[in-house]
N, C-alpha and C positions, 0 to 999 in steps of 0.2 A: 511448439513454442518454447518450451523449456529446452529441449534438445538446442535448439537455436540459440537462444540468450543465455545457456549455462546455468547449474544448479543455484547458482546465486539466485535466479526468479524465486524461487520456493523460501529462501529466508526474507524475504521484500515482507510479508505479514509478519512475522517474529521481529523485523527492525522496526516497524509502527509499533507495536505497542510495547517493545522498550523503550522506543524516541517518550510516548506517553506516559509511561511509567514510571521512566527517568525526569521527566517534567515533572511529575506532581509529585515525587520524592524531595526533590530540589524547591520544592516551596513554592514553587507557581500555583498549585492549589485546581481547584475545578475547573475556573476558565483555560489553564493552557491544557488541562485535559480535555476539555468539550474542543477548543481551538485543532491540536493533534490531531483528536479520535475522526472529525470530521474532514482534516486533510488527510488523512490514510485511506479513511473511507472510499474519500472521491478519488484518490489516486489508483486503489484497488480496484475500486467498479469501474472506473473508465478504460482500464486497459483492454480487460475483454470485449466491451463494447467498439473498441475502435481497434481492434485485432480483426471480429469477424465480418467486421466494414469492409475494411480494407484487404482483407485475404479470404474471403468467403469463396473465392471461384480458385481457389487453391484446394489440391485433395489431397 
């Protein structure tokens, strides 16, 4: 997968939590951090799950 999509995939976790970090620096406070942390989250765990859906009869 990363061969595929290019070393960009491996910073995709390092750009959440500066998108985060940069929110709560900037005065949005807890809730755009709770807001963030929870869209990175789901963005991160849903890939793999709909990676090995959809390409699991790949070897």
């Amino acid at each position: 997968m990363v061969i595929g999509l290019g070393p960009l995939t491996l910073l995709r976790p390092l750009a959440v939590a500066a998108a985060c970090l940069g929110a709560l620096l900037n005065g949005g406070g807890a809730p755009s951090l709770l807001v963030g942390a929870s869209a990175g989250a789901a963005v991160l765990c849903v890939e793999p799950l709909v990676h090995r859906r959809w390409y699991r009869h790949v070897q």
